[in-house]
N, C-alpha and C positions, 0 to 999 in steps of 0.2 A: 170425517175425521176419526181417527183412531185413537186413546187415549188408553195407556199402559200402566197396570194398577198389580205394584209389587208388592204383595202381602194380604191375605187372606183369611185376618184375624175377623174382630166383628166391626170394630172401627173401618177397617179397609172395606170390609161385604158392603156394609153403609154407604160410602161414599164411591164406592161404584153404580151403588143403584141410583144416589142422586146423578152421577155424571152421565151413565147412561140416556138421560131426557133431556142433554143435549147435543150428543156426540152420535155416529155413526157406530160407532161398537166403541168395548169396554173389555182389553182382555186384560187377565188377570193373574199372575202367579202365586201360586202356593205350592210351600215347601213339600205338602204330603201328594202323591201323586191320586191318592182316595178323596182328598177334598174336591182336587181338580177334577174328577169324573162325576163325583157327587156335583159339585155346579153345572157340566157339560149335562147331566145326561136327565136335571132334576129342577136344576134352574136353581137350588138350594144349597144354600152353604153346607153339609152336614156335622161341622163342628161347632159354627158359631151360628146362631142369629135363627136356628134351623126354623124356625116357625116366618120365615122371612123369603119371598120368592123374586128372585130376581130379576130383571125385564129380562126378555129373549136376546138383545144387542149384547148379551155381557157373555163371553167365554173364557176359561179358564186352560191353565196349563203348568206342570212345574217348567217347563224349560223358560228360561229367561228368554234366551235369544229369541224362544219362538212371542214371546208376549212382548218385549220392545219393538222387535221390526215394523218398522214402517208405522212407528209411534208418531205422532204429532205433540204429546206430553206425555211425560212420566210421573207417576205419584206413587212416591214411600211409604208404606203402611207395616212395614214392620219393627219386631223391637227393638229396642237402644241398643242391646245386647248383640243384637246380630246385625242392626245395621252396616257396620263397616265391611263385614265383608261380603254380603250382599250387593251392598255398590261397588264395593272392587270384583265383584263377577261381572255384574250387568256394565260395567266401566266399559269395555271391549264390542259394546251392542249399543251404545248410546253415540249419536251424532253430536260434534260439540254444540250445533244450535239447539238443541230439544229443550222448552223451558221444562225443570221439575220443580214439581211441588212434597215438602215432607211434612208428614203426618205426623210422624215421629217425637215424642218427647222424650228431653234426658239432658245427660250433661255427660261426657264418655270420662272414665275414669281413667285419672293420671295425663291423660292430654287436658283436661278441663274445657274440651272441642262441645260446642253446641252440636245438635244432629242436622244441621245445614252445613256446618263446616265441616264435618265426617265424611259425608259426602260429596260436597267440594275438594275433600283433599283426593278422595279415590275417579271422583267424573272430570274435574277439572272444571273452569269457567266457575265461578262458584257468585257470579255475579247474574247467572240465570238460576237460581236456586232460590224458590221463597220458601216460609212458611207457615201452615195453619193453624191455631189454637183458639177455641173460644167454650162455649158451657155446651158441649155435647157429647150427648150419651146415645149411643148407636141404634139401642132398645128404644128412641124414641125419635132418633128420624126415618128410622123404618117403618114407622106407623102415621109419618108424615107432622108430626106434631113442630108447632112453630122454633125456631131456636136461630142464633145469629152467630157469626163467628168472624175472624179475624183475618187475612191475609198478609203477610208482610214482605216486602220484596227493595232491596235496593233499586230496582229496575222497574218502576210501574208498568213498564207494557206486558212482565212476567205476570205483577200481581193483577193486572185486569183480564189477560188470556185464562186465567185458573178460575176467576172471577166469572166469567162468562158462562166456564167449563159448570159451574157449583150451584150457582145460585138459583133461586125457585121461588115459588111464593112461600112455601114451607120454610126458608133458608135464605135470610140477609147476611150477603158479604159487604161488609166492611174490609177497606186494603189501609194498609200506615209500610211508615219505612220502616220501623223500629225491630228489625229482626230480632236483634237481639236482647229487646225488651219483651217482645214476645214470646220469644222462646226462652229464658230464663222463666219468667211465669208459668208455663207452661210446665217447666221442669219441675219449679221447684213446691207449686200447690198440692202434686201429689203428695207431696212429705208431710204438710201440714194434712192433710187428709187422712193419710194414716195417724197421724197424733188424736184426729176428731174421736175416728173410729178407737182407738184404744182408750179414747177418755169416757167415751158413751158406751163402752163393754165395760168401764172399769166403773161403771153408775153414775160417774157424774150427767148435770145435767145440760141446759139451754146455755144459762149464765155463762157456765164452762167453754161450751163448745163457741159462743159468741166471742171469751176472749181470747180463744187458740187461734180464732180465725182473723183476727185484727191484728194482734200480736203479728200473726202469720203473715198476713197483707205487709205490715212494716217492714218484717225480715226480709220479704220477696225483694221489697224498694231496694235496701239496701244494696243486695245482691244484684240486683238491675244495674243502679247506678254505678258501682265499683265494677262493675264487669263492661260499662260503657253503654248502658240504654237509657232510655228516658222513661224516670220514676213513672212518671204520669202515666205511661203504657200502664203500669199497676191499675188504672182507675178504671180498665178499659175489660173490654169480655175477655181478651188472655188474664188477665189478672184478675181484678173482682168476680165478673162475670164465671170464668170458670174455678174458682177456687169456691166460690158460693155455692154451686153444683157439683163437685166433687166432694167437697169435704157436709155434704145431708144428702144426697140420693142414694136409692136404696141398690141404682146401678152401678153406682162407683165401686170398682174392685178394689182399691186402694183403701176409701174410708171402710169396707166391707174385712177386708184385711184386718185392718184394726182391729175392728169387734171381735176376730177370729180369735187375733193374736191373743188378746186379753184374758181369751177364754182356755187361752191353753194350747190354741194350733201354732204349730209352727210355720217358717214362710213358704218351705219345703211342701209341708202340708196341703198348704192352702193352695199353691200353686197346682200342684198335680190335681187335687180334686176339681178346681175350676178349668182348668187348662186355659190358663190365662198368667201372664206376667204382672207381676207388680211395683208398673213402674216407680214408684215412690219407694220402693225399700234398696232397690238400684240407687235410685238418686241419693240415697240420705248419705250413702259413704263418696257418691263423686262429688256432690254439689257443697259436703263436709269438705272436703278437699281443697277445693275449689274456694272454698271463704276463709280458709287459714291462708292461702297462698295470697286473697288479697286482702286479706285483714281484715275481715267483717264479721260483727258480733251476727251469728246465725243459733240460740240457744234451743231453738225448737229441733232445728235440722242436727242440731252436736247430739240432744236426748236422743231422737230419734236412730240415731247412728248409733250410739254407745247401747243402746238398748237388745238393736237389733244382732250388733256383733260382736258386744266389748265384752259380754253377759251381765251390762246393766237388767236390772230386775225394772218393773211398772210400777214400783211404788218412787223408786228414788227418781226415776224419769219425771213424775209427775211433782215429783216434790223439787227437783232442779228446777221444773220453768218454773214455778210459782218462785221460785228462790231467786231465778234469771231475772225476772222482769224490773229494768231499770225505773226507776222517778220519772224518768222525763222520757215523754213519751215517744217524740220524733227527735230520731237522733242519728247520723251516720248518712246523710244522704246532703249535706252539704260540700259545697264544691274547695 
């Protein structure tokens, strides 16, 4: 079996090396054609993960066509920002049965498209399309350390074939239907993660960070439910789970971001020196969007937006949510 792994970040390096221990080969696209010979010829990422060596099954290539053909699954690992039209390239290489799996977190601005739907609108069949989220940070399933994550697939025969494809003793998959409670959490914890990160550069402390992330958890509900998933997915590794490891690991770029921010870097900044995207500063303005369109009090995601673009400053950011936070505590997720 052959398994085709579109994007070559450090999340993507990761989960080819898990899937390679149960597949036949693992080929792999990346945009730069230096990274693709750096894996060919090293077995090593040389942008991302470099201290991380690949199995031998795994080969690299930028040509798409040549890293679909003769796929048995496809899996998205690249960003929000480019996914669409990544899938509308590799759209013309893909078989309408090929189950895909995305990796991908986000919310696309001005469609307010989940990055399953992005996808489905460029591949078509968009009922073979799951997706994965749960508390995982790449730097640490490269080193084999335990961690569990989520699948989610209208189609259970999709969610257990990727299920099969993943899983390890390192690595409990869990599958649900809830795509879209999944992947709204998914989207929307990096935002709260960059808020952690700007509160814990700007000195606050535990207390703090404890109630940006509760607060945070409620906002996600809301936004779950008004957008059509089920709150309870919040309770679950896409939601608790990975918002709990994004918003305090030392590997989260998002909550890392924050700290930067706080201290004066800009997103511009921060982006170039890591060579990494950040997804949560993406999302603050789509999934902003996105909760005005369906009426949902979101005041972490509105600071975090106003801050980043409006040239809100971090003092009045910090002083809106203390100012946002309603009396009562659960509110907005009744039917």
């Amino acid at each position: 079996m052959k398994i085709a792994l579109v994007g070559a970040g450090s999340w993507g390096t990761a989960v080819a090396g898990l899937v390679a221990d149960s597949v036949d080969s693992v080929a792999m696209w990346a945009h730069s054609p230096q990274t693709a010979d750096g894996i060919n010829s090293n077995h090593v990422n040389p942008r991302y993960l470099d201290g991380y060596r690949l199995p031998d099954n795994v080969t690299a290539s930028s040509s798409l066509q040549e890293v679909i053909d003769g796929a048995e699954g496809v899996i998205f690992a690249v960003p929000s920002t480019h996914l669409r039209s990544v899938a509308h390239e590799a759209a013309v290489y893909l078989d309408d049965s090929v189950p895909v799996l995305c990796l991908t977190k986000g919310v696309e601005l001005t469609s307010g498209l989940l990055m399953t739907e992005v996808i489905g609108d460029e591949i078509g069949h968009p009922e073979r399309i799951a997706a994965l989220s749960g508390p995982n940070h790449a730097e640490e399933i490269c080193r084999g350390g335990l961690s569990a994550a989520v699948i989610a697939s209208e189609d259970p025969e999709v969610a257990e074939f990727f299920k099969a494809a993943l899983i390890s003793p390192a690595l409990r998959v869990y599958v649900s239907p809830d795509v879209v409670g999944v992947e709204m959490c998914g989207a929307t914890k990096n935002i709260i993660a960059i808020v952690c990160g700007i509160s814990a550069g700007s000195g606050y402390g535990d207390n703090t960070l404890a109630l940006i992330m509760t607060r945070g958890l409620a906002e996600i509900s809301r936004l779950v439910h008004a957008r059509g998933g089920d709150p309870m997915t919040c309770m679950g590794l896409a939601g608790m789970g990975d918002l709990v490891a994004t918003c305090t690991s030392e590997h989260s770029r998002n909550r890392s971001f924050g700290v930067a921010f706080a201290g004066g870097t800009s997103l511009d900044e921060y982006q170039q020196r890591s060579h990494m995207v950040v997804e949560g500063a993406a999302a603050a303005r789509s999934v902003s969007e996105l909760a005005r369109e369906l009426g949902v009090d979101a005041p972490l995601t509105f600071a975090l937006e106003r801050t980043l673009y409006h040239g809100g400053t971090l003092a009045e950011a910090l002083e809106l949510l203390t100012d946002r936070f309603p009396t009562q505590e659960f509110y907005g997720m009744d039917d």
